[in-house]
N, C-alpha and C positions, 0 to 999 in steps of 0.2 A: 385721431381718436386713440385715447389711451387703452392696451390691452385691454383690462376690463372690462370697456367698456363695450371694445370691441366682444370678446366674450359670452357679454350678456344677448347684444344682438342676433350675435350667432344661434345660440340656445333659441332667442323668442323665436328666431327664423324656422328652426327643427320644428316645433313643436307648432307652428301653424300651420305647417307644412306637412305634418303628419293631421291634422285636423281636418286640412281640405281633402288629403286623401280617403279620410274614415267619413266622411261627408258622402264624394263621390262610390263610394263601396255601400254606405247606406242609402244610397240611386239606386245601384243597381240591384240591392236586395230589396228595394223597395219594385223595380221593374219584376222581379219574379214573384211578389206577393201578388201583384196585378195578372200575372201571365198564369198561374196559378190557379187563379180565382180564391186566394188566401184572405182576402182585406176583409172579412167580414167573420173570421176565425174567431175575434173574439170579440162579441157584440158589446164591450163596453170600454172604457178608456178611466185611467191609466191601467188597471188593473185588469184580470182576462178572467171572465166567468168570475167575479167577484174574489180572485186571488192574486196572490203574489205568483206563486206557481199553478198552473194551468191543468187543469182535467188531463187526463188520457184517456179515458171512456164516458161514454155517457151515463155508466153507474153512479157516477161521482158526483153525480146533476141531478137536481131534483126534477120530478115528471115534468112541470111544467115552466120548464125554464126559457122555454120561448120566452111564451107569453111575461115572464116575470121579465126578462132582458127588453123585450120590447114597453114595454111600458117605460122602464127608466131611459131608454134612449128617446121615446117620443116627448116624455115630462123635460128632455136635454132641447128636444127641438123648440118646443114653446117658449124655454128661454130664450133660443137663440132666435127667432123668429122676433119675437121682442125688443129684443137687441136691434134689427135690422129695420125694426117699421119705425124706431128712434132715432134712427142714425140718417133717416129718410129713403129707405128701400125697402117702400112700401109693396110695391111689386113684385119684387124680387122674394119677400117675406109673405105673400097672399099667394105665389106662387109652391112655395117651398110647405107652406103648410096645409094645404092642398094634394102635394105628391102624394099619389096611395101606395106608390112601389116601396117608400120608405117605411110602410106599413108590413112589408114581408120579411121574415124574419126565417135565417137560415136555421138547418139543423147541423147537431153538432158533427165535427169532425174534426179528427186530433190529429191529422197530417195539416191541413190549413190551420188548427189552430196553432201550433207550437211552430209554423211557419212566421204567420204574424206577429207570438212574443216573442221570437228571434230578431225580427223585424224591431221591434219594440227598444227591448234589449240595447240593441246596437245604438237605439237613438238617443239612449241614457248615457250610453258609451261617450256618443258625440257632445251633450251636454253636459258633462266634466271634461273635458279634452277642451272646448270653449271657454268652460267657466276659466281654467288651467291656463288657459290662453292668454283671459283677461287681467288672472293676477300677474305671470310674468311683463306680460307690457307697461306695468307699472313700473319697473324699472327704467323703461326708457323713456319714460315724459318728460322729462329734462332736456332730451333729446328732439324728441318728436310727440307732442304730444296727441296727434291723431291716429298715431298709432293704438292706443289707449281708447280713445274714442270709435276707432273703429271696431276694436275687440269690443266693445260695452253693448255697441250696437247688434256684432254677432250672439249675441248672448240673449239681447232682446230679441232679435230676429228669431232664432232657435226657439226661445219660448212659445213667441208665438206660433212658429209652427208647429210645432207639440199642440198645441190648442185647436188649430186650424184640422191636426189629424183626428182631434176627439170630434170634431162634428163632423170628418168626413165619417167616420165610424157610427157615429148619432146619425146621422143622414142616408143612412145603407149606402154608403159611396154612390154620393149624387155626383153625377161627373162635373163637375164644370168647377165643387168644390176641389176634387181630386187635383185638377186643372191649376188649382189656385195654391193648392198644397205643393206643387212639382215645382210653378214660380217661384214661391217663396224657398224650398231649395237652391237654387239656380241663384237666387238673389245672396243669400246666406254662401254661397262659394265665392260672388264676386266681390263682397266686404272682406271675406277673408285673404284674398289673392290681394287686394289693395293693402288690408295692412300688411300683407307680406312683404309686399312692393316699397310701400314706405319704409320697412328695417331695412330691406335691401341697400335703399337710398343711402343710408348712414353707413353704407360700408366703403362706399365708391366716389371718390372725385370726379368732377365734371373737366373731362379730358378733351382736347381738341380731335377731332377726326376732318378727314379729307372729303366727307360726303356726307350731308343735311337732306333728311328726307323730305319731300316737297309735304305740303299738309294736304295737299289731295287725297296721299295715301292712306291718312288717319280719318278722312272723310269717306274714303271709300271701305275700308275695313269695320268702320261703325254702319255703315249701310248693310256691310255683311251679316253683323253681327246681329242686328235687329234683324233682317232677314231671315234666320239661322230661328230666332227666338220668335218669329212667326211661325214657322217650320215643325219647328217643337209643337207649337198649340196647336196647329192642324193635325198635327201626328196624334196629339189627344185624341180632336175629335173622330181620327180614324179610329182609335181602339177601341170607343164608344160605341162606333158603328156594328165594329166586330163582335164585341161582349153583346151587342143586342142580337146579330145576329146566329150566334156562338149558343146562345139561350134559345131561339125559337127551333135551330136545327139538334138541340140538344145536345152538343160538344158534338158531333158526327160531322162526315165531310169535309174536313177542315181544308179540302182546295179550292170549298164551291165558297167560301167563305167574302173572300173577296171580291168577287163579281157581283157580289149583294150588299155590300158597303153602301154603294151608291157612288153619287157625283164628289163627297167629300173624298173620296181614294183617290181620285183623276186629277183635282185640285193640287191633293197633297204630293203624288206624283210630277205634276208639269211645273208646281213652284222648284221641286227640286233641280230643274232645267235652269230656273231663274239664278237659281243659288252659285249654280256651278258656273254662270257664266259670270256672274260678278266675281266670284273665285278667282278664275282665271284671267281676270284683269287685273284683279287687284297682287297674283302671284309674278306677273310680267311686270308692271310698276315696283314690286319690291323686288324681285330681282335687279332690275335697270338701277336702283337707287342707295338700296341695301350695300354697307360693304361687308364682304366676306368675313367670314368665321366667326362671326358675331350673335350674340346671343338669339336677335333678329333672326338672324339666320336659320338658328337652330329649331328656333320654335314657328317658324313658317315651314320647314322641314317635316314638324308634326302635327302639322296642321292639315296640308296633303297627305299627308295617313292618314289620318283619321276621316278626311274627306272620303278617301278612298272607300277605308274600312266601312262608314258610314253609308256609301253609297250600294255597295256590296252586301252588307246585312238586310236592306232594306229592298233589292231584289231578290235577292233570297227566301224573305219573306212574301213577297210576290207572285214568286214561280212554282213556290215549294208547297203550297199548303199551309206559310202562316206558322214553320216551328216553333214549338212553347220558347224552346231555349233561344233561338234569336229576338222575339222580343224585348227583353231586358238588354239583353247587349245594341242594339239597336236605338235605345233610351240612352245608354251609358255612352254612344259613343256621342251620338246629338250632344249632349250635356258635357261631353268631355273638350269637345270643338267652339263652343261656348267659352268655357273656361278659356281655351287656348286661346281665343279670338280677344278676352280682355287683357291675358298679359301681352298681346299684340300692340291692344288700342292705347296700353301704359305706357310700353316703349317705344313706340311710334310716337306718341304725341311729347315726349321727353326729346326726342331727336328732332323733330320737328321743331321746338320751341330750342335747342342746345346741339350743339356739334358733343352727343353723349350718344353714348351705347353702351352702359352699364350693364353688369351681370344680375338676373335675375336669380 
């Protein structure tokens, strides 16, 4: 590869790399808009209380701006309820139009609100950082042109979940949509980690090495990984559980909090057991397999961190009362183990099919 073009590669490398980071930062500020109870700060999308910039007191709101804000997100619902009895969810859409909790509508406050357009903010951040993405990958379609493709798709993916956040806002954060907004994040890192993965390809010869990892361990690492992304959505419906119960004890008590969750806590608890066992078989197989000082290496190294880290915030929040601030970090690291667990499933299934162990 001639400089250059080596060059270019390098740059698109930076600059997705800096995207999945501003990605994973916009998780975790989105986990404290939730921990907060901020996600309803500004009852209308894109814009907040019909601005570019946002109130700071409620002098600056007309008397009756519930009631005005709820109307225009109820007239948002009907669209989209419409939308859904077309697409053939028709249940799903007789359900939703129905809910009467989406019929209540917060009053103002300018610490959740300017929480939220922070929140906001950053995700415009992410949508130039992507668009950014997708023009430099044009350079290297010559090269690889799924690279190109893959950024076209983050850009699509992005939009929609911009879209996907304005009916959770239209919906007073109906969870299950919240659920579907956090997926679609998750999803949007792992097309960006892929084309990362493909510029990477073009920097690196396929070199011979002395040890081929067997393909069990790429079947076992995707069992983790879907595991991990079960993990995650149960950890939703726990926070469901809590925000319902968080509202009837009126934010008070916050130790008695989890012993009234219910049976989804104990679920989300014991699968955690599941998890760490397939973990730990699958860390005995790549050590046995793995050769040393290898990229593999390094990133199964932080993988077990965050195992750790992950496993640690989440009794934490267990034992402790449930602190605001572990929540998010608790999100962030689930989400970060994820991440890690796909450039696992990249170079594993690269070593598997090639005696390679390229630098991610």
């Amino acid at each position: 590869m001639n400089p250059s073009t080596n060059k270019k590669v390098n740059s698109y490398r930076r600059l997705s790399g800096i995207t999945v980071v501003a990605v994973y930062f916009l998780i975790l500020v989105g986990g404290i808009v939730r921990s907060t109870g901020s996600g309803m700060g500004c009852p209308d999308w894109p814009k907040c209380f019909g601005s570019v910039i946002p109130p700071t007191a409620i002098e600056q709101l007309p008397e009756n701006y519930q009631e005005i804000y709820l109307e225009k997100r109820l007239a948002k619902n009907d669209r989209f309820v419409a939308t859904l009895s077309k697409l053939g969810f028709k249940e799903t859409a007789s359900q939703l139009a129905n809910d009467k909790s989406i019929q209540v509508e917060e009053e103002f406050n300018a610490t959740k609100t300017w929480i939220e357009y922070i929140n906001r903010l950053i995700g415009v951040v992410i949508g130039v950082l992507i668009l950014a993405t997708l023009v430099k990958s044009f350079s290297l379609w010559s090269q690889d042109k799924w690279i190109s493709i893959t950024a076209f798709l983050a850009l699509v993916l992005v939009a929609f979940t911009g879209w996907i956040g304005s009916i959770v806002v239209s919906t007073n954060l109906l969870a299950w949509m919240i659920t579907v907004h956090m997926l679609l994040a998750l999803a949007l890192v792992a097309v960006l980690l892929y084309s990362h993965r493909r510029a990477a390809r073009l920097l690196s010869k396929i070199q011979g090495a002395s040890l081929v990892m067997p393909k069990k361990i790429f079947w076992l690492l995707l069992v983790a990984s879907s595991l991990m992304l079960v993990q995650i959505v149960l950890g939703t419906q726990v926070r469901e559980g809590i925000d319902r119960v968080s509202f009837v004890m009126g934010n008070m008590l916050r130790e008695e909090w989890i012993g009234k969750v219910g049976i989804i806590f104990l679920v989300h608890r014991s699968f955690s057991l599941v998890l760490l066992a397939v973990h730990v078989l699958y860390f005995v197989w790549a050590f046995k397999f793995s050769a040393r000082n290898t990229s593999i290496t390094y990133w199964n190294q932080a993988l077990l961190l965050l195992l750790m880290l992950e496993i640690a915030s989440g009794v934490g929040m267990a034992y402790f009362g449930i602190p605001a601030y572990l929540q998010p970090i608790h999100l962030l690291f689930g989400s970060l183990i994820l991440g890690v667990q796909f450039i696992l499933i990249l170079q594993v299934k690269e070593q598997s099919n090639f005696k390679l162990d390229s630098q991610l």
